[in-house]
N, C-alpha and C positions, 0 to 999 in steps of 0.2 A: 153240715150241708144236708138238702134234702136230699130222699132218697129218688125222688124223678130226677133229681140234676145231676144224683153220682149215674145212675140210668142214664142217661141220653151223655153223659160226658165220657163214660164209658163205653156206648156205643159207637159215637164218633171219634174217637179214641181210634180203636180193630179198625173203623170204614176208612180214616185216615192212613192208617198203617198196609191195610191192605192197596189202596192206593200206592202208597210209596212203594209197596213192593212190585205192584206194577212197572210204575214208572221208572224204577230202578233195571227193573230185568227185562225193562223193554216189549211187556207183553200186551197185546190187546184188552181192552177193555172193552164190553159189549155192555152198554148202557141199560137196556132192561133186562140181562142176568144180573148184573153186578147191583140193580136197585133190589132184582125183588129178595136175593140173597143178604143183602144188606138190613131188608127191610126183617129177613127171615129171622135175621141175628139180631135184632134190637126185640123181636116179638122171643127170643130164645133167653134175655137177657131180664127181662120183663118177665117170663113165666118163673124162671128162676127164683127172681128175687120174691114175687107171689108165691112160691112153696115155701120159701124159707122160712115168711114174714107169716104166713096164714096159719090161723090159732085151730081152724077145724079140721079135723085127719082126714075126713072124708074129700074136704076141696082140695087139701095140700097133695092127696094122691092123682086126682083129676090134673093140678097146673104141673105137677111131676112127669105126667107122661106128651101133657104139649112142651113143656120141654124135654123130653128124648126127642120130638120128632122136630123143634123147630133148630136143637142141637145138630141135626142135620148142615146147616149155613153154612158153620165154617170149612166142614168140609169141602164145601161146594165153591168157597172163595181159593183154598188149595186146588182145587182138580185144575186152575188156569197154570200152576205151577208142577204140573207132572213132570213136564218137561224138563228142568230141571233138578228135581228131588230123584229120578230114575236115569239109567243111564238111556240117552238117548234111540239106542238100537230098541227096545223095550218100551218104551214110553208109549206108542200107539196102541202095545197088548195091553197097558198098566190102564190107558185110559178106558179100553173097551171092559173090561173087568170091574172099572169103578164106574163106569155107567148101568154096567147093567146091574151090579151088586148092593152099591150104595146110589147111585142117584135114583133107579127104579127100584130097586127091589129093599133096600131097609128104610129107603124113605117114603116107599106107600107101603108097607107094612109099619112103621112106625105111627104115620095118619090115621090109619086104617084101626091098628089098637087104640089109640087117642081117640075117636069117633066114639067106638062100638062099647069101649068103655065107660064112656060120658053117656051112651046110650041105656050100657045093660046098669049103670048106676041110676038110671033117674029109671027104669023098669024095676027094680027089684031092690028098693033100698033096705029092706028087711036083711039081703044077704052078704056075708062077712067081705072084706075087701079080697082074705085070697079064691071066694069062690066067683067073686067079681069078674075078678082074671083069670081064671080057670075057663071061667063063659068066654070072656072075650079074644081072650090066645085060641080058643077051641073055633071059635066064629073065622075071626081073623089067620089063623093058623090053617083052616079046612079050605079056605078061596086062597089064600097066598100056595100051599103046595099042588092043588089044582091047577092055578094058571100059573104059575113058577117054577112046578117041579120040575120041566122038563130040561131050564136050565142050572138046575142044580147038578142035574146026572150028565148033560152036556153044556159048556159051557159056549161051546158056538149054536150051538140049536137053530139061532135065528138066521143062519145062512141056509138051514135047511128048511125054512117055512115057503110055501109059494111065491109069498108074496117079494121075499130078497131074491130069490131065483129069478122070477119076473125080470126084477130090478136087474138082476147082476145080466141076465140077457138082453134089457134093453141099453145097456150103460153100454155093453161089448156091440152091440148095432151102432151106437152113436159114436163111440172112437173110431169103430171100424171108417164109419161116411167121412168122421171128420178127418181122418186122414189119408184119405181115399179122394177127396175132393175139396177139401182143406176151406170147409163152409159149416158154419152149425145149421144144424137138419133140425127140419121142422115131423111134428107126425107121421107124415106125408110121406116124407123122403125116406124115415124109418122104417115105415112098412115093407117096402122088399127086402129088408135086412134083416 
């Protein structure tokens, strides 16, 4: 068998399975997550099999690290099943920790090495692969603990930014009116609140 038809049979394969276990445990499916997640795992399954198969070191470490970050998908097809794999009391903290850990934080860190190493590779091909990576963790490692560190050292951080304050004041104005006058409020009506 070719190797595009074990490819694509294998990918609708997991897209299949993933479905069933939808449809099985009853959970929503949200049609553009589930494509472009689907579409992440066929591009995951694809780089793969191009580092396996590719003869040169130099490309086979380039399609090795688009696959760490397109190896993000599957993750991404489980987070609809949190719910189930944790005990339910917990599943909302489980979800907020793999949003902010793995859906934002290792998966644009993982893009972000993938980029800057395809970068500092076609800038500097005289230099050896692990100083390749040296450059690129250094690049990519210096802007992820900049705008990330703060939720390394707290993990709700983003309750304390202005901008969720904001939010969380205007959300407590609008329960307030809604059940105060049992109407959804427009701007308008929020402003005295």
């Amino acid at each position: 068998m070719k190797l595009s038809r074990k490819i694509i049979l294998l990918w609708l394969g997991l897209v299949a399975l993933s479905l069933l276990c939808h449809a099985v445990l009853k959970q929503d499916v949200v049609p553009a997550s589930f494509i472009s997640y689907s579409l992440q795992l066929l591009l995951f399954i694809i780089s793969v099999s191009i580092a396996r198969n590719e003869p040169t070191g130099k490309n086979r470490i380039i399609f090795i690290n688009f696959a760490l970050f397109f190896g993000m998908a599957p993750l991404f097809h489980v987070y609809n099943f949190i719910g189930f794999l944790v005990p339910p009391a917990t599943a909302q903290t489980v979800r907020m920790y793999f949003s902010q850990y793995v859906g934002l934080g290792a998966y644009f860190f993982l893009l972000a090495l993938a980029i800057v190493y395809l970068t500092v590779d076609a800038l500097f091909r005289e230099f050896r692969t692990v100083q390749k990576y040296f450059l690129a963790l250094a690049i990519v490692g210096g802007f992820f603990g900049y705008y990330y560190g703060a939720y390394f050292t707290d993990p709700r951080h983003i309750y304390k930014t202005e901008v969720a304050l904001n939010w969380k004041e205007l959300n407590t104005a609008y329960e307030r009116y809604q059940e105060e006058f049992d109407l959804i409020p427009t701007a308008t009506d929020l402003a005295p609140f």
